[in-house]
C-alpha positions as CSV (number, residue, x, y, z in Angstrom):
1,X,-120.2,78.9,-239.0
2,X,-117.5,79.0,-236.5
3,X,-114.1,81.3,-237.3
4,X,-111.1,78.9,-237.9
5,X,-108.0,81.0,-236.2
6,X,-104.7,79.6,-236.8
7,X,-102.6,78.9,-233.6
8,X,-100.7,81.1,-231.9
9,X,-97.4,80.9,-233.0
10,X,-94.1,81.1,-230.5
11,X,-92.5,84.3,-230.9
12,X,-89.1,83.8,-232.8
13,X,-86.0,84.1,-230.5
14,X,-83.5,86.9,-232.2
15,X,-80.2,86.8,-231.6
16,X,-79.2,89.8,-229.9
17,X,-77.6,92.4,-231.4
18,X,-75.3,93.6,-228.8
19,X,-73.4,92.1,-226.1
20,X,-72.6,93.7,-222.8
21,X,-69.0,94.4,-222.1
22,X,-66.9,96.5,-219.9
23,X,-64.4,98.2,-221.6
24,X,-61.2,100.7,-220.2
25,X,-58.7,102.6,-221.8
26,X,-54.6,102.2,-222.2
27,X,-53.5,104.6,-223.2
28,X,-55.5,106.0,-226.6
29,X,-56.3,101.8,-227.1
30,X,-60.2,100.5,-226.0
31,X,-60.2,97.4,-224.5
32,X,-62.8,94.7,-223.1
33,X,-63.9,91.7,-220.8
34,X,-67.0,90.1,-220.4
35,X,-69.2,91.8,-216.9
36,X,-68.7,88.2,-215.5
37,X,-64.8,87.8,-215.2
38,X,-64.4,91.4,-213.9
39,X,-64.6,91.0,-210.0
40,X,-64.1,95.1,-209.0
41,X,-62.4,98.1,-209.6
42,X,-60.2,99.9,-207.7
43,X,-57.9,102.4,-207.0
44,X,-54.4,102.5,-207.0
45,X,-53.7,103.1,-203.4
46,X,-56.0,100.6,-202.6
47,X,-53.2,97.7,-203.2
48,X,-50.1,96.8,-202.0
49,X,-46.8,96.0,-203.8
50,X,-45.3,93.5,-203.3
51,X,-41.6,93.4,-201.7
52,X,-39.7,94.1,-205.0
53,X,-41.8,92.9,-207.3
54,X,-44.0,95.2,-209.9
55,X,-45.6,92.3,-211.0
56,X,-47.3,91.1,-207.8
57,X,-49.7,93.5,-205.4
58,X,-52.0,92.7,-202.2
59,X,-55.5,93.9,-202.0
60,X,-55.5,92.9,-198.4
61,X,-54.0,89.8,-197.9
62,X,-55.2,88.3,-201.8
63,X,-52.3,88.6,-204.0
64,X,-52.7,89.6,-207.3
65,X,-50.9,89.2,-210.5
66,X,-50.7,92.6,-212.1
67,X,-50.8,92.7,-216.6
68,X,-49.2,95.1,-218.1
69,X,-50.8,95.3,-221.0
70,X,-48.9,98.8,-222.4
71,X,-46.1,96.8,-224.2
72,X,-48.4,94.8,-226.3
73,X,-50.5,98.1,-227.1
74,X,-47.0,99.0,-228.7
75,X,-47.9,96.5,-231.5
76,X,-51.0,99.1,-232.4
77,X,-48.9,102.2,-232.1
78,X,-49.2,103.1,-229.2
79,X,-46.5,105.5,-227.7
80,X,-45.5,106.4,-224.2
81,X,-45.9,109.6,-225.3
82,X,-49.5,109.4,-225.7
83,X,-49.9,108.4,-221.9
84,X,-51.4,110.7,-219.8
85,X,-50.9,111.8,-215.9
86,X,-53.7,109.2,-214.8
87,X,-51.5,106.1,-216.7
88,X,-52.4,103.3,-214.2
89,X,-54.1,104.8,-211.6
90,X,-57.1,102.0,-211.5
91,X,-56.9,98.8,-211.6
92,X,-59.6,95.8,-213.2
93,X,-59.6,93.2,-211.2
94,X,-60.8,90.0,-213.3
95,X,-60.5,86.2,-213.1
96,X,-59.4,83.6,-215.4
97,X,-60.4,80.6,-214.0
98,X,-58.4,80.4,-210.0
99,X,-56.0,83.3,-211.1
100,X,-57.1,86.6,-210.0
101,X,-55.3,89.7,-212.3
102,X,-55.1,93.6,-211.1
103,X,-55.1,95.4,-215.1
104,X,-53.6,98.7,-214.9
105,X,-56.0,101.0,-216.9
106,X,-56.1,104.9,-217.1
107,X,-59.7,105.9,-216.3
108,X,-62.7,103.9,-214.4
109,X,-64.2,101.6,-217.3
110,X,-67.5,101.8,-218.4
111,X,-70.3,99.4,-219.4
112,X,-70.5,99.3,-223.1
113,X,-72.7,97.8,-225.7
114,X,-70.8,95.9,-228.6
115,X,-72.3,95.5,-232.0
116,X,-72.4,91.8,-232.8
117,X,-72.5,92.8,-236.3
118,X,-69.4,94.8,-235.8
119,X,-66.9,92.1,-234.3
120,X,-63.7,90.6,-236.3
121,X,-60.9,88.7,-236.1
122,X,-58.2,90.5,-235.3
123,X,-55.5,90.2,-238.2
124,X,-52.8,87.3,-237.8
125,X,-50.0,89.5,-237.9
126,X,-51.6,92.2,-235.5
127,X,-52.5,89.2,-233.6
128,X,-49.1,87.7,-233.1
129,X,-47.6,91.1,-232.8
130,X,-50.0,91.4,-229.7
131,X,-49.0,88.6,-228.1
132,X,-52.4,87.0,-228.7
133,X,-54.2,89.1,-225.9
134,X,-57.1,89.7,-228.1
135,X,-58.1,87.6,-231.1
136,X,-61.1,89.9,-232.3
137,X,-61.9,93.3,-232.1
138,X,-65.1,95.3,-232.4
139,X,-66.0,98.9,-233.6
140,X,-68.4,100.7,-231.6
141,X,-69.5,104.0,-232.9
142,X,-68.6,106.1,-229.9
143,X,-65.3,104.6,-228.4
144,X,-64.1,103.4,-231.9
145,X,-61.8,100.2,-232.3
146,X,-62.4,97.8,-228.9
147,X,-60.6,94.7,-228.7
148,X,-61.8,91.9,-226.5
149,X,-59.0,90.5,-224.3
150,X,-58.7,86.9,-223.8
151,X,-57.4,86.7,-220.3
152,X,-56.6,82.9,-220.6
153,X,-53.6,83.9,-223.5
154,X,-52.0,87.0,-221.0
């Protein structure tokens, strides 16, 4: 009698349980963009200013708008007195969309792996008190909080 085998079946398709991110530091604040918008990063001395503007630098002839992002850390607690020596001495450059941004971060980022489980919304009134530059945040067990900018709101 021949054996009856049932068919192979597909193999089910898990959703992952992390997502890839690279995350910096502002002063004691974690923060992260998705691998794809962040183009390079690079030293300080590697840009430009711009004539008499902070908010504009060169990376050769590219300019770049330069975020800020320390005065809506403030919103979390932040304090200039818990910047350090190396405040600013990297920039991230990422895209949104056309417009290229140089973030001012402390230390190289690293690649990190977010917890899907661990990601939610930011609280509305932490949120507006932000300025909307991240809408959720995620804890990861050796950083700590991480919120996920959203470039298009900066």
């Amino acid at each position: 009698m021949p054996t009856v085998t049932a068919p192979p079946q597909s193999p089910s398709i898990a959703k992952p349980d992390f997502h890839k991110a690279i995350a910096f530091r502002i002063h004691n604040h974690w923060l992260a963009l998705p691998p794809a918008t962040v183009l390079r990063v690079i030293h300080k001395t590697a840009l430009t200013q711009g004539m008499g503007s902070t908010q504009l630098v060169y990376l050769g002839n590219q300019p770049l708008q330069v975020l800020d992002l320390r005065p809506m850390l403030a919103a979390l607690g932040s304090s200039s007195a818990d910047a350090s020596s190396t405040a600013g001495r990297f920039f991230v450059i990422a895209a949104s969309g056309k417009t290229l941004s140089a973030i001012a971060v402390d230390q190289p980022p690293i690649l990190a792996e977010l917890p899907v489980a661990s990601t939610h919304a930011v609280p509305p009134a932490q949120y507006k008190a932000m300025g909307g530059i991240a809408s959720h945040v995620v804890i990861v067990p050796q950083l700590g909080m991480v919120f996920l900018l959203n470039l298009s709101s900066i």
